[in-house]
C-alpha positions as CSV (number, residue, x, y, z in Angstrom):
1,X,-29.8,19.2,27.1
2,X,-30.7,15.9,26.0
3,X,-32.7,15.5,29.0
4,X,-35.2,17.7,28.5
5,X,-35.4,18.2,24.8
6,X,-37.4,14.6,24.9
7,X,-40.1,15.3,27.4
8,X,-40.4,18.7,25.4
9,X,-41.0,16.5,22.1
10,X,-43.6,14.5,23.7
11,X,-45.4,17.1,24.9
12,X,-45.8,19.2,21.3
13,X,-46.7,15.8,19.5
14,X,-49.6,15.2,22.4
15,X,-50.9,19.1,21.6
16,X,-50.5,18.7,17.5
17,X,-53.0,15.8,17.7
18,X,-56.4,17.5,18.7
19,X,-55.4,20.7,16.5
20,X,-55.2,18.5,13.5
21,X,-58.3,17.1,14.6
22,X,-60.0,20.0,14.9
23,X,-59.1,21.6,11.3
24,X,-60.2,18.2,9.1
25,X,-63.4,19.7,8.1
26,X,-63.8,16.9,5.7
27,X,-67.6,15.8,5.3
28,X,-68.1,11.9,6.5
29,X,-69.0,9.3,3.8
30,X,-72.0,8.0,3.0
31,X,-72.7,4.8,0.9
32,X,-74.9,5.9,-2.1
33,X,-77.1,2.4,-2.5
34,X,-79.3,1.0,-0.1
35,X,-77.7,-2.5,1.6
36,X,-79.8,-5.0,-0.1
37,X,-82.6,-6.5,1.0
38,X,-83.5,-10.0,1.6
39,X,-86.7,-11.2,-0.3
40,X,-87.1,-14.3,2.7
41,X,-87.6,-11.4,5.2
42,X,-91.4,-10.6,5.5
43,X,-91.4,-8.4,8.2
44,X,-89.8,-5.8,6.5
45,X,-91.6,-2.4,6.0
46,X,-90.5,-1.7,2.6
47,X,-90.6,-4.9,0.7
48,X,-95.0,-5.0,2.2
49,X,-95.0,-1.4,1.0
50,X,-93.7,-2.1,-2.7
51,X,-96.2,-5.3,-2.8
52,X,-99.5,-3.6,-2.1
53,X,-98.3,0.0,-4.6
54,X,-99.9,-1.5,-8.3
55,X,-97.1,-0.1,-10.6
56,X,-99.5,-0.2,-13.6
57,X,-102.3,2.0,-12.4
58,X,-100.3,4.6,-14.9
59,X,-101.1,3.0,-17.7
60,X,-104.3,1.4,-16.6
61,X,-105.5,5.2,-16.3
62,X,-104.1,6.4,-19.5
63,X,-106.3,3.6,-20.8
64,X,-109.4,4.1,-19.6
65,X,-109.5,7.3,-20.7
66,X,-108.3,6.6,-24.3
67,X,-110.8,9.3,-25.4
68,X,-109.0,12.2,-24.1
69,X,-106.9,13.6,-26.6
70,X,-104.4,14.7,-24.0
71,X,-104.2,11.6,-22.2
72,X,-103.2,8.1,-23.8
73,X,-102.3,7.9,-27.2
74,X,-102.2,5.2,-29.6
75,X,-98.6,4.1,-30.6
76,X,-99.3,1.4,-33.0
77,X,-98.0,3.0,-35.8
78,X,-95.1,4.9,-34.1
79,X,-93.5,1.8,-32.8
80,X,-94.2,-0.5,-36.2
81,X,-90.4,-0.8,-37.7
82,X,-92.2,-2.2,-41.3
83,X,-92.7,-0.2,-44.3
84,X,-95.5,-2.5,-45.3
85,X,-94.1,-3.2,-48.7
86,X,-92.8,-6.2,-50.2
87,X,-91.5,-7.4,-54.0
88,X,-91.4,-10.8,-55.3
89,X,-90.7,-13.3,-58.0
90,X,-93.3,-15.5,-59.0
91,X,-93.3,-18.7,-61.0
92,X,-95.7,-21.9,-61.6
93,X,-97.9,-23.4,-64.0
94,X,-100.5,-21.5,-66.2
95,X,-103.5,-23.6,-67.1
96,X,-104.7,-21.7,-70.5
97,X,-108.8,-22.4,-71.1
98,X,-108.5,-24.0,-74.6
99,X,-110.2,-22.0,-77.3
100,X,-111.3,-25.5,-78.9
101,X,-112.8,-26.8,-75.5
102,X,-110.7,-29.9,-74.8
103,X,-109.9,-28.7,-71.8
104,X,-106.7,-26.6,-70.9
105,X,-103.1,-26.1,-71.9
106,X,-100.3,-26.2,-69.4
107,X,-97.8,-24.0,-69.7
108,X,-95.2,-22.6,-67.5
109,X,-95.2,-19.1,-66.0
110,X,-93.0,-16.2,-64.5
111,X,-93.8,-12.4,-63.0
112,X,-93.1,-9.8,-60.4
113,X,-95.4,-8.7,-57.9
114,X,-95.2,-6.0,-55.7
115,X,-97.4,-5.8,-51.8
116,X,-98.3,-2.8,-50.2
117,X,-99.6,-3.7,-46.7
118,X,-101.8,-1.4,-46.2
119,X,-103.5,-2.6,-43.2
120,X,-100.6,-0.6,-41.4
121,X,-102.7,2.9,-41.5
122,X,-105.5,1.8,-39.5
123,X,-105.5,1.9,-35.9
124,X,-106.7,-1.5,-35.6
125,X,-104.9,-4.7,-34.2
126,X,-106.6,-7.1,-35.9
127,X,-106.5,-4.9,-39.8
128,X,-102.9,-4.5,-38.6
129,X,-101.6,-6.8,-40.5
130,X,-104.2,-8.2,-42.3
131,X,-104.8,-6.0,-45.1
132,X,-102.4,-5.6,-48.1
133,X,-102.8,-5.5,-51.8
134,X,-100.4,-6.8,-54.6
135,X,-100.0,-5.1,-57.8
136,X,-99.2,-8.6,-60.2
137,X,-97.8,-8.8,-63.8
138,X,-97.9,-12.8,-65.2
139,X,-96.9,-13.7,-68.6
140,X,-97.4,-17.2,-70.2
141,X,-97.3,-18.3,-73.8
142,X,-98.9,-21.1,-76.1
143,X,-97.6,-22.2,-79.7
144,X,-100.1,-24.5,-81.7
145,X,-100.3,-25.6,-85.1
146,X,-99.0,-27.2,-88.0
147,X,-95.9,-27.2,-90.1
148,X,-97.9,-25.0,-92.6
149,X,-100.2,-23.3,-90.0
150,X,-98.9,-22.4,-87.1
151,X,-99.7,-19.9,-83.8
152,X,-98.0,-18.1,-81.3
153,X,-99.6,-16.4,-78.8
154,X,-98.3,-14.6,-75.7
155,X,-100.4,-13.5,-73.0
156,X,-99.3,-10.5,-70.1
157,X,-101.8,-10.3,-67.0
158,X,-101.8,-7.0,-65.0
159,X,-104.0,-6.8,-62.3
160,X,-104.6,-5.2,-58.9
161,X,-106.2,-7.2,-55.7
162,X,-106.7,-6.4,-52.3
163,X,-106.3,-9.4,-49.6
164,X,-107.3,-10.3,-46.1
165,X,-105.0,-12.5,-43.9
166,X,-105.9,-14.6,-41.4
167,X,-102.6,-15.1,-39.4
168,X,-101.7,-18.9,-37.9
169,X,-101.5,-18.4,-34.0
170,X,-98.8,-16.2,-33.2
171,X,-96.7,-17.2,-36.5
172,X,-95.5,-15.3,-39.3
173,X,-97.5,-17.4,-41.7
174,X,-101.5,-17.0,-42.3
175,X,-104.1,-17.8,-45.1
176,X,-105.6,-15.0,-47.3
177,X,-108.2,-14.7,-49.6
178,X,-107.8,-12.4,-52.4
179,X,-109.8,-10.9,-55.5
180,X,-109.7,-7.8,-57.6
181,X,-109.0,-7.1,-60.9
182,X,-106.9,-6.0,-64.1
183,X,-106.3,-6.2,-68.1
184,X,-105.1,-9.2,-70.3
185,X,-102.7,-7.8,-72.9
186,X,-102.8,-11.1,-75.5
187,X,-99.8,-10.6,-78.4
188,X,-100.8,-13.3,-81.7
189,X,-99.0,-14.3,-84.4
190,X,-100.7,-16.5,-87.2
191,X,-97.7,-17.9,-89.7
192,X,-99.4,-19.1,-92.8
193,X,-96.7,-20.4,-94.7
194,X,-93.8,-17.4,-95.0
195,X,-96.6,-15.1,-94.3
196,X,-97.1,-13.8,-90.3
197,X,-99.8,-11.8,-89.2
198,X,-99.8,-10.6,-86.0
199,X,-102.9,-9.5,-83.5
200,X,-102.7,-7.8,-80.5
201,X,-106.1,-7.1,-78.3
202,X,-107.0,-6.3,-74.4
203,X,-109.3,-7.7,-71.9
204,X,-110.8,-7.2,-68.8
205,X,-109.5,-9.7,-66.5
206,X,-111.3,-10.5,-63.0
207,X,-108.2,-12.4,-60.3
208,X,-109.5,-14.5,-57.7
209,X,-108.6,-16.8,-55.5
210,X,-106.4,-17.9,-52.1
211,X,-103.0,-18.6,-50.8
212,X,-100.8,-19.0,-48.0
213,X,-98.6,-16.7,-47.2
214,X,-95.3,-16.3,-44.6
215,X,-92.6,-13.7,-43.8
216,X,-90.5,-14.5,-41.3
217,X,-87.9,-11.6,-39.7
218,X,-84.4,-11.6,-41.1
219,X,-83.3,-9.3,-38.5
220,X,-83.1,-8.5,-34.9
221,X,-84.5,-5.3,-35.5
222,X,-88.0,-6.7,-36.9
223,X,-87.3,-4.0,-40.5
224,X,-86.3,-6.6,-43.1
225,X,-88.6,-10.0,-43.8
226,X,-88.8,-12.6,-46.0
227,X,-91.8,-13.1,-48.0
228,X,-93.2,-16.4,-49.5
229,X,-96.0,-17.9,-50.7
230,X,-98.2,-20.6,-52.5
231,X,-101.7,-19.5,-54.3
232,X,-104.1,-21.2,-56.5
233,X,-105.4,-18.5,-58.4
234,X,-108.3,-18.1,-61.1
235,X,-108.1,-15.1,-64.2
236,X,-111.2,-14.8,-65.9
237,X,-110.6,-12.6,-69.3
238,X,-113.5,-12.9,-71.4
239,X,-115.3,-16.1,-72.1
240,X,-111.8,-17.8,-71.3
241,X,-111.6,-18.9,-67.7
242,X,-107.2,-19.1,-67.0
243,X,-105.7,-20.9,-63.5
244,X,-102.7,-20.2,-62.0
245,X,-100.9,-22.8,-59.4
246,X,-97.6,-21.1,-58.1
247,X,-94.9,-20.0,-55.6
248,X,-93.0,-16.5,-54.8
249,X,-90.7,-15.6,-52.8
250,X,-88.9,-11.9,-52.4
251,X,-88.0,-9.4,-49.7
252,X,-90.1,-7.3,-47.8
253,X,-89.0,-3.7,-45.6
């Protein structure tokens, strides 16, 4: 028996091999990614063709026809990250006209200002970020007199001004010229000997003058700055013609 049970296993093992074949209907494997190409070979076909196909003729298009309403459309405001508005403290020296014409009294000063950059609504690159206003409050005070006559007088500036930037290069610093205008609320009190009398009054104030100004990112994403600057900065309120020689510095989003 033993003889020919092993030519008889030889034999089915020969015929199970092409039916086992036959039933692997299993799809052959392809590689998904092109083999990579060499850039030193420049004979080949498809690194000529992607050299002579201008990938920007998209956007050169769109461009062109800027007018059509349909077509390309401005994204300078979509894409800005900036609010536009800033807040700051201020502090310097306030250089008081002198009522009695010897000059001017030095005296030191502190405020808040808030910016609103609102260059940002125009759909201009260069009025971009040129254009902002700051709405300022200064106060300063002057004490003169004698023992037996004596004055105290404190002064709160309010004004509004629009500014124009003109950026350094490609920096985040620039120097602007600025002028608007705003009220001088000026609080007196007159001690003659134990009696005080106090006078309050407002006056139109005209603010003029120019600064530099910087604020670099704080962030990668470009949202959060800080803002500083140093201005020279005239306040004319009245006859009385006030300076203003200071530094701020503050956040801006």
């Amino acid at each position: 028996m033993k003889t020919w049970f092993q030519p008889f296993l030889a034999g089915a093992l020969l015929l199970a091999t092409p039916a086992l074949a036959q039933q692997d209907d299993a799809p052959y494997d392809y590689p998904d990614d092109e083999p990579a190409r060499t850039t030193n070979d420049a004979d080949d076909p498809y690194a000529q063709r992607r050299r002579t196909v201008d990938q920007t003729d998209d956007f050169r298009n769109a461009a062109e026809h800027g007018d059509d309403k349909e077509g390309f459309e401005k994204m300078s405001r979509l894409d800005d990250p900036n609010l536009g508005v800033a807040a700051e403290l201020m502090g310097g020296l306030l250089l008081l006209d002198s009522a009695r014409g010897n000059g001017s009294d030095k005296r030191l000063a502190a405020g808040l200002r808030v910016t609103w950059e609102f260059g940002r609504l125009i759909d201009n690159e260069t009025l971009h970020e040129a254009l902002f206003a700051d709405l300022r409050w200064l106060y300063g005070s002057l004490s003169d007199g004698t023992t037996l006559i004596r004055g105290d007088t404190r002064i709160h500036y309010l004004t509004v001004a629009p500014a124009y930037l003109l950026r350094l290069g490609q920096s985040s610093f620039g120097f602007y010229g600025q002028a608007g205008a705003g009220i001088a609320y000026q609080n007196t009190s007159i001690t003659v000997g134990d009696t005080e009398t106090k006078v309050n009054g407002l006056k139109p104030v005209l603010q003029y003058g120019v600064g530099l100004r910087g604020r670099p990112s704080l962030n990668r994403e470009g949202n959060l700055h800080l803002t500083l600057r140093l201005e020279a900065m005239g306040l004319r309120r009245g006859y009385l013609n006030d300076f203003y020689l200071g530094a701020s510095a503050g956040v801006g989003f």
